[in-house]
N, C-alpha and C positions, 0 to 999 in steps of 0.2 A: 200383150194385153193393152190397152187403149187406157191413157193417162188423162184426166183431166187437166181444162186451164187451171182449175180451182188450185188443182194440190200442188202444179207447178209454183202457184202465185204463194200461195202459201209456205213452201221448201224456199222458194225464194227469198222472200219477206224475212224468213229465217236464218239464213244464212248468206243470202248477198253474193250467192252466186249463179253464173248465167243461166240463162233457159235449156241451153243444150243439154252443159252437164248434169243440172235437175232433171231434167226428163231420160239422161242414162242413167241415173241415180235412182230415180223410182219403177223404173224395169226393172233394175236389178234386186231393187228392195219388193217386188210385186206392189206397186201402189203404197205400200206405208213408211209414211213420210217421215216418222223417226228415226226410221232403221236410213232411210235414203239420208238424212241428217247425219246419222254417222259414218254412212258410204262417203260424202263430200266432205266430213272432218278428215278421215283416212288420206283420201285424193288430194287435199287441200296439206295434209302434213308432205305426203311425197314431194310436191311440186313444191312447196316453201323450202325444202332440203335441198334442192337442186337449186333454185333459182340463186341461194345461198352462198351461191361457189361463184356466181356471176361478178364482176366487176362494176362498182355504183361509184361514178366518179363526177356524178351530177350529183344535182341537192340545193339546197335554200339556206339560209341563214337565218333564225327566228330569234328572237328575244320575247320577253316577260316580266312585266316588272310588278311586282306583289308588294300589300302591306303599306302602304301609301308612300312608296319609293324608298321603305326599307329592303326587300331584298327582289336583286334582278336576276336573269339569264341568260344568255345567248347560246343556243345551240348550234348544232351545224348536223344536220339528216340529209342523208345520201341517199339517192338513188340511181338510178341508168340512167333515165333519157331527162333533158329538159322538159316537155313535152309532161309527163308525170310530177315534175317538181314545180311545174305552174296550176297544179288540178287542185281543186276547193280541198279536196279530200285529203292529199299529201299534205296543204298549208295546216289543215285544221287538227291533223296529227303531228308537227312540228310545235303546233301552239300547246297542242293538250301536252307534249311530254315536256316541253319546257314549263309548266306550269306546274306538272306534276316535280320536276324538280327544285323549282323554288321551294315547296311545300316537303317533298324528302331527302332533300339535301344527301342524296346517292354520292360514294368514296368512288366510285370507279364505273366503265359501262356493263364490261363482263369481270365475271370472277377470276378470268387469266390475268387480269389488268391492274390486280392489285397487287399490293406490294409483299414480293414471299417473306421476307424478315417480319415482319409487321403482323403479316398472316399467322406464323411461326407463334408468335408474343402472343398473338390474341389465345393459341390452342395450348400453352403454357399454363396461361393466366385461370385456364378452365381447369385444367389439369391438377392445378396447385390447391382450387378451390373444394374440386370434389374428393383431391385426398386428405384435406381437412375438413369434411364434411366425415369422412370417413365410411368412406362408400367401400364396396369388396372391389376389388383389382380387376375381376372380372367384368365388373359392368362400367368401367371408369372410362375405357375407351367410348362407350356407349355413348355416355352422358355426353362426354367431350363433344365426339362425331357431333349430335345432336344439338348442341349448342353451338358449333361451329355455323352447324349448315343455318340455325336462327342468323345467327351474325350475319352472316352472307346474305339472307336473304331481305334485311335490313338494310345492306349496306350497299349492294350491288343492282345498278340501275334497271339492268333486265331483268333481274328474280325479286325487284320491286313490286309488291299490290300497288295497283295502278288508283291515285287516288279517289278517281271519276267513278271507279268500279273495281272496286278490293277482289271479285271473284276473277279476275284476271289478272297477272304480271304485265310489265309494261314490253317484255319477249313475246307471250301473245300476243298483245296490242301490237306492235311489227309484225308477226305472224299473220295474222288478220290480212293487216294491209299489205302484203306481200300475197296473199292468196289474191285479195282484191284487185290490188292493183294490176298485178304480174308481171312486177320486179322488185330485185332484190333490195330490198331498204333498210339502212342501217344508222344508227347514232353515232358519225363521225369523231365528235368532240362537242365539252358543254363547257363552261364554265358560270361559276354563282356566285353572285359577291352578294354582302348582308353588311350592312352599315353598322362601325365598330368591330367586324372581325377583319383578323388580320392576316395572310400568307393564303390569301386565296390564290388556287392554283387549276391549269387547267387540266381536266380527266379526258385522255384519251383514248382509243381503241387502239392497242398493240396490234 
């Protein structure tokens, strides 16, 4: 069937990705651009899985300093080539999650990276609360789970709401720019000091 420029521009505008894959996208969706929108979420998750595995031993160094030199950051975002870690694009996602860290103060980058004893204590502390709530035994693990996975998603940098735009984590937001770019981009290590705390330490990627 014969595709418009229109709906290419359009799938485009929408998702930010190239004219080729749009236009196999809306063959295969016959012309409607929604469904071709979630042909290229689909494509776009495979290829972010693979690229994943790839080696990012380039990257930038970015800092942010918030709150009238009350609280800074310096990160360190990886990617493959130089080449990508000098693009507007790459800088301006370096700036956004270091901003967005000053602002959510993330314990770790992924949830493997946090500390299991600590972990342990937190699903205790739940544990303790809902059997003096006096909740039935059968739904206590529930609660816990449930609160757990809150905490986690509070505390851990990629299953963060991204401040700029809550309807995405800051895992999507590299997602994104991995589909975009096409390569593997990761949050090396952060560190955030805040004027008056004490034993700031740096969070890295195990």
């Amino acid at each position: 069937m014969s595709i418009s420029a229109s709906q290419v521009k359009e799938l485009r505008e929408r998702t930010g990705v190239g004219i080729m894959d749009c236009k196999q996208a809306l063959v295969e969706s016959s012309g409607d651009v929604d469904e071709a929108a979630k042909i290229l979420r689909k494509m776009g998750k495979a290829k972010v899985a693979k690229r994943a595995s790839r080696e990012a031993s380039e990257g930038r160094i970015e800092s942010y300093v918030h709150l009238g030199g009350k609280i800074a950051v310096m990160i360190e975002l990886n990617c493959e080539t130089d080449f990508v870690a000098k693009s507007d694009d790459f800088i301006s996602l370096a700036r956004d999650i270091a901003m967005h860290i000053a602002a959510s103060n993330p314990m770790a980058i992924k949830r493997e990276d946090l500390n299991a004893a600590a972990l342990e204590e937190e699903r205790e502390v739940y544990q303790s609360q809902a059997e003096a709530e006096g909740k039935p035994a059968e739904i206590i693990e529930k609660i816990v789970d449930g609160k757990l996975e809150r905490y986690l998603s509070e505390s851990v940098l990629y299953e963060q709401a991204f401040v700029k735009d809550p309807d995405q984590t800051i895992g999507d937001l590299l997602s994104d720019a991995i589909h975009r770019l096409g390569e593997n981009i990761l949050v090396g290590r952060f560190v955030r000091f805040a004027v008056g705390e004490s034993g700031t330490e740096i969070a890295q990627s195990g």
